[in-house]
C-alpha positions as CSV (number, residue, x, y, z in Angstrom):
1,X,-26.7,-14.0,4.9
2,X,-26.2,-10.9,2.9
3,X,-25.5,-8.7,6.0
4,X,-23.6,-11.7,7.8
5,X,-20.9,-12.2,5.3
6,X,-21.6,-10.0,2.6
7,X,-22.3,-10.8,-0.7
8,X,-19.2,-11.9,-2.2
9,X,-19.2,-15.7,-1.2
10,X,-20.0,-18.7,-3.3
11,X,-23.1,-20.3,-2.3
12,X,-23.8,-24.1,-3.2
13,X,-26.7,-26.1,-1.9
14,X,-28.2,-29.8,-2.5
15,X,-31.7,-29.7,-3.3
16,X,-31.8,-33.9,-4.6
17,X,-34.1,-33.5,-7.6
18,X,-33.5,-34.7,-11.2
19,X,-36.1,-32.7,-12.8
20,X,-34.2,-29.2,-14.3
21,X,-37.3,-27.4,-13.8
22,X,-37.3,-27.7,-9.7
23,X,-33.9,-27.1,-9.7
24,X,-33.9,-23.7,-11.9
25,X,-36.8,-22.7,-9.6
26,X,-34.6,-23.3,-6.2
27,X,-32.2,-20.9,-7.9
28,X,-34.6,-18.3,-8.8
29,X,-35.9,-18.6,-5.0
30,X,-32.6,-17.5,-4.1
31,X,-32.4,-14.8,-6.6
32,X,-29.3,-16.4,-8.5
33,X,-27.0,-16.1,-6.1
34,X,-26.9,-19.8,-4.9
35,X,-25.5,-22.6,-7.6
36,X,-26.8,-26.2,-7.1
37,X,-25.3,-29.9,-7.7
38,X,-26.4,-30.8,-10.9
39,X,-28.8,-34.0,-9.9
40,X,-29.9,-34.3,-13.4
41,X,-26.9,-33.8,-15.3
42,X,-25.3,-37.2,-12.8
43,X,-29.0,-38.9,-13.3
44,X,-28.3,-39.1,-16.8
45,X,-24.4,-40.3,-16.7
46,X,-26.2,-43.1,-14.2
47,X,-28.9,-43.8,-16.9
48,X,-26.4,-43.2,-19.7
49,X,-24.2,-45.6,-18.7
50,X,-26.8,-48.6,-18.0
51,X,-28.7,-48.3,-20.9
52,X,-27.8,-50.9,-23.6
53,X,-29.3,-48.6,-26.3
54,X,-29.0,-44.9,-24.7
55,X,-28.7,-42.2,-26.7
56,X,-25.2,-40.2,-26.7
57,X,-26.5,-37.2,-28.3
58,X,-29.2,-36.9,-24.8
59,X,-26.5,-36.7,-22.4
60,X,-26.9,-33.1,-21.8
61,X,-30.3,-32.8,-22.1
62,X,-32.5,-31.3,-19.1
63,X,-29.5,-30.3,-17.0
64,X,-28.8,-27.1,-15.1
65,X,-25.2,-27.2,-16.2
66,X,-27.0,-25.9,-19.9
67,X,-29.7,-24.4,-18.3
68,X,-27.8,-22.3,-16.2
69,X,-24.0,-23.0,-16.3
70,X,-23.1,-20.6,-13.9
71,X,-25.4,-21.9,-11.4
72,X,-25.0,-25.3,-11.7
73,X,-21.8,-27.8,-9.6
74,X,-21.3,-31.0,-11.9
75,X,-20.2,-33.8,-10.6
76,X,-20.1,-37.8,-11.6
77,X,-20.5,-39.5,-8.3
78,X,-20.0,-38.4,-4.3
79,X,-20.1,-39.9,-1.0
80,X,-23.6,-39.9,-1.1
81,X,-23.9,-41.5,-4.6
82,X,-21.6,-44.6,-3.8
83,X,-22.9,-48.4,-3.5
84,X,-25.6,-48.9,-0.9
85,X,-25.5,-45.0,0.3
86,X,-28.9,-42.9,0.8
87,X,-28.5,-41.5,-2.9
88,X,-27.1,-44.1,-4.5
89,X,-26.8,-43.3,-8.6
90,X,-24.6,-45.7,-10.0
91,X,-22.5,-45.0,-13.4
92,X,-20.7,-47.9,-14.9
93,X,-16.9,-48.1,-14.8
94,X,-16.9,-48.3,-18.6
95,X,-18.8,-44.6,-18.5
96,X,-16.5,-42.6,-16.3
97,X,-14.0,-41.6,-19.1
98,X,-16.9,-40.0,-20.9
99,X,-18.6,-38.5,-17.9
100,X,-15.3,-37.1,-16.8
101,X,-14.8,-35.6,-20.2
102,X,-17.4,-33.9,-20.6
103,X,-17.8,-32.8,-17.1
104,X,-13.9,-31.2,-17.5
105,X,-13.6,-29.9,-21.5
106,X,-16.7,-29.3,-22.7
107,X,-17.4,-25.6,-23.0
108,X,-19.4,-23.4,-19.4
109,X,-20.9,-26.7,-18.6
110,X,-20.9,-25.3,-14.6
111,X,-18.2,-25.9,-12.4
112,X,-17.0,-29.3,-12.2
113,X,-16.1,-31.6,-9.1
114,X,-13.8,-34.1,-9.0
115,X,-15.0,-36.8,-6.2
116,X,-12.0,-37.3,-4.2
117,X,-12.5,-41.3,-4.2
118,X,-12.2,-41.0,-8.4
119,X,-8.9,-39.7,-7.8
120,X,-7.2,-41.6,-4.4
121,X,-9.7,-44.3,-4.3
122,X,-12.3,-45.2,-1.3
123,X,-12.5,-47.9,1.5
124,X,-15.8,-49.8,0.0
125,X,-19.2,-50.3,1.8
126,X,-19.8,-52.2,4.9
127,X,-17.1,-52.2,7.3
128,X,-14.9,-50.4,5.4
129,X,-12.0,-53.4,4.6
130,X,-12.4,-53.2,0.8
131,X,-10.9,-50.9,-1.1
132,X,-12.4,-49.4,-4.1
133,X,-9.3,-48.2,-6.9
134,X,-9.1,-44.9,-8.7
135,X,-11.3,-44.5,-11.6
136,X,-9.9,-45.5,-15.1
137,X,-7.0,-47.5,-13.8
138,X,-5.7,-44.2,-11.3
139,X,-3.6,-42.2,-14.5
140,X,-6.6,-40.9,-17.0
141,X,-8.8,-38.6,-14.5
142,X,-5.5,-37.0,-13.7
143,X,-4.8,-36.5,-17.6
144,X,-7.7,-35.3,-17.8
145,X,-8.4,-32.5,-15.3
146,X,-4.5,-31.2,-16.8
147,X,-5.7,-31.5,-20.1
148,X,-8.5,-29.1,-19.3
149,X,-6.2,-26.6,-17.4
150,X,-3.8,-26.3,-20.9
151,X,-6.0,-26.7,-23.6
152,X,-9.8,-27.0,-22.8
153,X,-10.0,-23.4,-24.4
154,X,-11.1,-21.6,-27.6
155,X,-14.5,-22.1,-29.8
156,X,-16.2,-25.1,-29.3
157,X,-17.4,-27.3,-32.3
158,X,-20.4,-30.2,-30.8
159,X,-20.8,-32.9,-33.4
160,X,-23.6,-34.7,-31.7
161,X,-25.0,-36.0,-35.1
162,X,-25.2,-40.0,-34.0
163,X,-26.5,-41.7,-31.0
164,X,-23.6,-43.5,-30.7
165,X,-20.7,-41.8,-31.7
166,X,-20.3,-38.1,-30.5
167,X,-16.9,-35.7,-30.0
168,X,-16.8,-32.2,-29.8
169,X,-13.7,-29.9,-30.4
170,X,-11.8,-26.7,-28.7
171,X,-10.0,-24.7,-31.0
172,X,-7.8,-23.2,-28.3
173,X,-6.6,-19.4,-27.2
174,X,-3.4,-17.8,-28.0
175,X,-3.0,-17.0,-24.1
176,X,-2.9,-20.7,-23.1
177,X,-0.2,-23.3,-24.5
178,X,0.3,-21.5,-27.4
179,X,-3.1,-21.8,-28.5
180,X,-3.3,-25.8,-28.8
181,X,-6.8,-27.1,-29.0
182,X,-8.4,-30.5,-28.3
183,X,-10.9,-33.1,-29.6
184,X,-13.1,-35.5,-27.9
185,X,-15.1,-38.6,-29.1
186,X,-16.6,-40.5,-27.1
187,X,-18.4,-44.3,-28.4
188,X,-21.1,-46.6,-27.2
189,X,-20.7,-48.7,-30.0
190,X,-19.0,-52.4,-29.5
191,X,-16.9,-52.1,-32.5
192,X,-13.9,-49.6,-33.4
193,X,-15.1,-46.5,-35.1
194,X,-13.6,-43.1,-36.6
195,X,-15.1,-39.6,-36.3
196,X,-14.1,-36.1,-38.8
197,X,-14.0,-33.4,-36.7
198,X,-13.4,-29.6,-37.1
199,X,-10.2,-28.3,-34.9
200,X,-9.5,-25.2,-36.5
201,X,-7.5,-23.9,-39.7
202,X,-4.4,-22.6,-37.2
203,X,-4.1,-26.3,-36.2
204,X,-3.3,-27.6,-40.1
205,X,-0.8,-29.7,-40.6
206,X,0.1,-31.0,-36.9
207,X,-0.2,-34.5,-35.7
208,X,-2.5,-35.4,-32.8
209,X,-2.3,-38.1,-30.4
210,X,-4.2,-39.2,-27.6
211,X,-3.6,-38.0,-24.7
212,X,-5.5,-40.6,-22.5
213,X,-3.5,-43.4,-24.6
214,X,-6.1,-45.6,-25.4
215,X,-6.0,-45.1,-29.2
216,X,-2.6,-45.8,-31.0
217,X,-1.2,-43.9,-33.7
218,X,-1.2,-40.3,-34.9
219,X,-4.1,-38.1,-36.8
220,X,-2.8,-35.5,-39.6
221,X,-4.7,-32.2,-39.0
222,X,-6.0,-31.4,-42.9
223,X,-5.9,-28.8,-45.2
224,X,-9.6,-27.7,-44.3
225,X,-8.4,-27.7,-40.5
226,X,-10.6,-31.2,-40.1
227,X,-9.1,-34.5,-38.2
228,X,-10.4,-38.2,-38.4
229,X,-10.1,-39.4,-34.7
230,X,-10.7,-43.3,-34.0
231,X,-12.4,-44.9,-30.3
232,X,-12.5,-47.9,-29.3
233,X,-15.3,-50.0,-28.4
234,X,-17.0,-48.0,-25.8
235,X,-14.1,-46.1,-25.8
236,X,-13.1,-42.4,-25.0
237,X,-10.7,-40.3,-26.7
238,X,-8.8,-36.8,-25.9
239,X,-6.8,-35.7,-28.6
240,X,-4.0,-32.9,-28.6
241,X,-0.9,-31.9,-30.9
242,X,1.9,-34.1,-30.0
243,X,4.0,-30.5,-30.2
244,X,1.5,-29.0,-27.6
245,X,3.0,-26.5,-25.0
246,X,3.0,-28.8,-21.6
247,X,2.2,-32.7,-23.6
248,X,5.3,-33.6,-21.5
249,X,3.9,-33.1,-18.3
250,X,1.1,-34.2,-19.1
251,X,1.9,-37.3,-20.8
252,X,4.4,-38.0,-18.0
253,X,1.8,-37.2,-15.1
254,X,0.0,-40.5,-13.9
255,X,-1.5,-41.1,-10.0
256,X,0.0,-44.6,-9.0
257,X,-1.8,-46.4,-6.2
258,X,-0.9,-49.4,-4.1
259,X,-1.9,-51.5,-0.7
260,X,0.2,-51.4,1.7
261,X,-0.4,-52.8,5.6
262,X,1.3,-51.0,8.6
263,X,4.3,-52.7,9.9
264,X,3.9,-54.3,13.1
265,X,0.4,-53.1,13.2
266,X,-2.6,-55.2,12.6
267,X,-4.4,-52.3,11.2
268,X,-4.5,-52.5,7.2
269,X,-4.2,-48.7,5.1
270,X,-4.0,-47.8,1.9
271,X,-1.0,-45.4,-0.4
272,X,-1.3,-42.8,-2.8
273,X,1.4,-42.1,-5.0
274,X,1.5,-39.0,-7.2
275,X,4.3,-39.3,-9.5
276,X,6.2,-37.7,-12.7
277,X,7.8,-39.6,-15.4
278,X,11.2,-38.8,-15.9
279,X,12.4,-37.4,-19.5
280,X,13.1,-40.2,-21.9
281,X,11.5,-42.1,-19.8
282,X,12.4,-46.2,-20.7
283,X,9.7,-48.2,-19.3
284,X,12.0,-51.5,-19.9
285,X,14.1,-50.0,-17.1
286,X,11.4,-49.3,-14.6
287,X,11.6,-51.6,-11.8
288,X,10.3,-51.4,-8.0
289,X,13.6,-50.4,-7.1
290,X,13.5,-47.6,-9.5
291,X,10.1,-46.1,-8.0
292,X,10.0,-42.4,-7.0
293,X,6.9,-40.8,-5.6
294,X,6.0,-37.7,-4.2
295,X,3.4,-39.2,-1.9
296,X,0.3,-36.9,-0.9
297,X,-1.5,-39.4,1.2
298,X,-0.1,-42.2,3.4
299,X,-1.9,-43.9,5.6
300,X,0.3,-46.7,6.6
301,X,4.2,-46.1,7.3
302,X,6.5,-47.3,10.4
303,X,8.6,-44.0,11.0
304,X,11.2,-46.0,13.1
305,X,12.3,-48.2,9.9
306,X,10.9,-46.2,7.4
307,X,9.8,-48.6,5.3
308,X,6.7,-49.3,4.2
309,X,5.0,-52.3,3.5
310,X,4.6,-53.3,0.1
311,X,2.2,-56.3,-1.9
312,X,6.0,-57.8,-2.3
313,X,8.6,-56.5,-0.1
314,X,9.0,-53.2,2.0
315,X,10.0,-50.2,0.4
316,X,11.9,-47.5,1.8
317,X,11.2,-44.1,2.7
318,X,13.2,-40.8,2.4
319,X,11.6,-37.7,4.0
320,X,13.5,-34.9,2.1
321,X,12.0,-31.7,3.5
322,X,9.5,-31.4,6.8
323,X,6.9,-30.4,4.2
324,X,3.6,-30.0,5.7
325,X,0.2,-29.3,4.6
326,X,-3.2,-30.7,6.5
327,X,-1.6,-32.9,8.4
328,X,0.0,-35.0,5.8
329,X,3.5,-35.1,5.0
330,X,5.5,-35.4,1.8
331,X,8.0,-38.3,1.2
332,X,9.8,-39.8,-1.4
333,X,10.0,-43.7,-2.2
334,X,13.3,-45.0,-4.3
335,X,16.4,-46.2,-4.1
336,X,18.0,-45.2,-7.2
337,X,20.6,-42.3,-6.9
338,X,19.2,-41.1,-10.5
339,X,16.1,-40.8,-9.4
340,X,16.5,-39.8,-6.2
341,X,18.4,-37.1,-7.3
342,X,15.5,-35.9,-9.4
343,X,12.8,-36.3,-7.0
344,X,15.2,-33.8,-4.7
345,X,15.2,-31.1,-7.8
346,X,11.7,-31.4,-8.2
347,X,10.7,-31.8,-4.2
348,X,12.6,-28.5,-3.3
349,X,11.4,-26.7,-7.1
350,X,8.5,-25.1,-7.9
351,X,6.2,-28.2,-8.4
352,X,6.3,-29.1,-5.5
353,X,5.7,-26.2,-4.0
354,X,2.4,-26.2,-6.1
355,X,1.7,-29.4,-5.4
356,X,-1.8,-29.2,-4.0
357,X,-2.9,-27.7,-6.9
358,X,-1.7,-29.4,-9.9
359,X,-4.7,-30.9,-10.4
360,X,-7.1,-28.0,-9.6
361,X,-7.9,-25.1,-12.2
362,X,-8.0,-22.2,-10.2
363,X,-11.8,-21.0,-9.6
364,X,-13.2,-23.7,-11.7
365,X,-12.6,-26.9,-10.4
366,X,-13.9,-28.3,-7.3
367,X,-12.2,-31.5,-5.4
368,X,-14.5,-33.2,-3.2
């Protein structure tokens, strides 16, 4: 392989074996140079996540990804791992938030991969008719994997000190977002709960929020640079500075979904819709009308009318710019002038031009 295409090429195999010790050896056979999906590391989200009693503080226990980070792929589920496929390892809805934060912000835990379905959703088992939604609701995996391109940086703080209640903490780095940090707690518990973490003295003073928007309210940053961050009942929690450098765009990003059938076609498809939040964004006003995507994926459209077919009426479609890129195309659903306008500024800026890899970290994040 060496002399074929040189030695300069990332190399990742499956080898489907959930014992670390096999895994580290099928590395070693290839002297290094190949990285491996982490089996164990998604055995133990599975396990994790179906255990009524499991232990938090084992999660990373017996995993490549700690064994040998910069050998190991994480990953929470893939094609393979779905509902009655070959390899099926099943981790509860309930579990992903956690899975997914670890697998994005925690510190040279491998490099992750976000399974494509977690983010656009799947056609389901059997014949393919049912559809399987986005992962936490389609708007918190997206959060995340931009929360770990601006602030999943910095020293690292674990405080894995009870089996059901852990969070760990990234202090930031001066060279991205101004230095803003995070915090992550992450419950089993079936009751509300609080956690004191260490964020860092530079970080005294601000108020954090969550950034995943499950937990109201704000936490004050001490004078000893420490934070008390509630969960929720088998909740999950990602905590920034409300001041951060990019909380904006991120808190405005979500990844709206929707059915939608083809016209005059008795073949059923399914929409994705990546969207921004406008500035002062008043959800009171936000009506169907009023919705402006930047769609990535469209399966079902009728190009003669364009209008697509909506759960209740049709909406129509604007094609801005003959954007292409894989064989999809780019349009943009509304009817509003204001927001039409904006979705011009932003189709024809540099956003858009980006588009494809807003939610990819260059080199270290893998979309499957």
């Amino acid at each position: 392989m060496d002399r074929t295409i040189g030695r300069h090429w990332f190399l990742v195999g499956e080898y489907w074996w959930a014992d670390v010790k096999v895994l580290r050896d099928a590395v070693d056979r290839f002297g290094g140079r190949i990285s491996l999906m982490d089996v164990a590391l998604v055995e133990n989200f599975s396990l994790m996540s179906i255990a009524t009693k499991g232990d938090l503080r084992d999660i990373l226990r017996d995993t490549l990804a700690t064994q040998r980070p910069y050998n190991a792929v994480t990953f929470v589920q893939n094609h393979d791992t779905q509902d009655r496929q070959a390899l099926e390892t099943p981790v509860r809805e309930w579990f992903m938030p956690h899975a997914y934060s670890i697998l994005l912000l925690y510190h040279s835990l491998g490099y992750p991969c976000v399974f494509y379905g977690d983010l656009y959703g799947t056609c389901g088992p059997g014949s393919g008719t049912t559809y399987n939604p986005p992962v936490m609701g389609g708007q918190r995996l997206p959060r995340l994997i931009l929360a770990r391109r601006l602030y999943a940086y910095g020293r690292q703080h674990d405080f894995f000190d009870q089996r059901d209640l852990i969070g760990f903490t990234r202090e930031g780095h001066p060279a991205h977002s101004g230095g803003a940090g995070l915090a992550v707690v992450l419950s089993s518990r079936w009751s509300y709960s609080w956690k004191r973490m260490y964020v860092g003295r530079h970080h005294i003073g601000q108020r954090w929020t969550d950034m995943l928007g499950w937990a109201w309210g704000e936490v004050l940053i001490d004078p000893k640079g420490f934070g008390v961050f509630p969960v929720g009942p088998r909740g999950c929690g990602v905590w920034g500075s409300r001041e951060a450098e990019g909380r904006e765009w991120l808190d405005g990003f979500v990844l709206h979904f929707m059915t939608v059938a083809s016209v005059g076609s008795q073949r059923s498809g399914y929409m994705c819709n990546s969207f921004f939040q406008l500035p002062n964004y008043d959800e009171t006003s936000y009506t169907n009308d009023d919705r402006v995507g930047v769609l990535f994926r469209m399966f079902a459209i009728n190009e003669n009318t364009n209008m697509v077919r909506g759960p209740m009426r049709d909406y129509p479609v604007t094609q801005l710019h003959p954007y292409n890129s894989g064989g999809m195309r780019v349009y943009v659903v509304g009817t509003a002038a204001r927001y039409a306008s904006f979705a011009r500024d932003l189709f024809m800026g540099e956003l858009i031009d980006n588009a494809e890899r807003q939610l990819e970290e260059e080199g270290r994040l893998l979309v499957s």
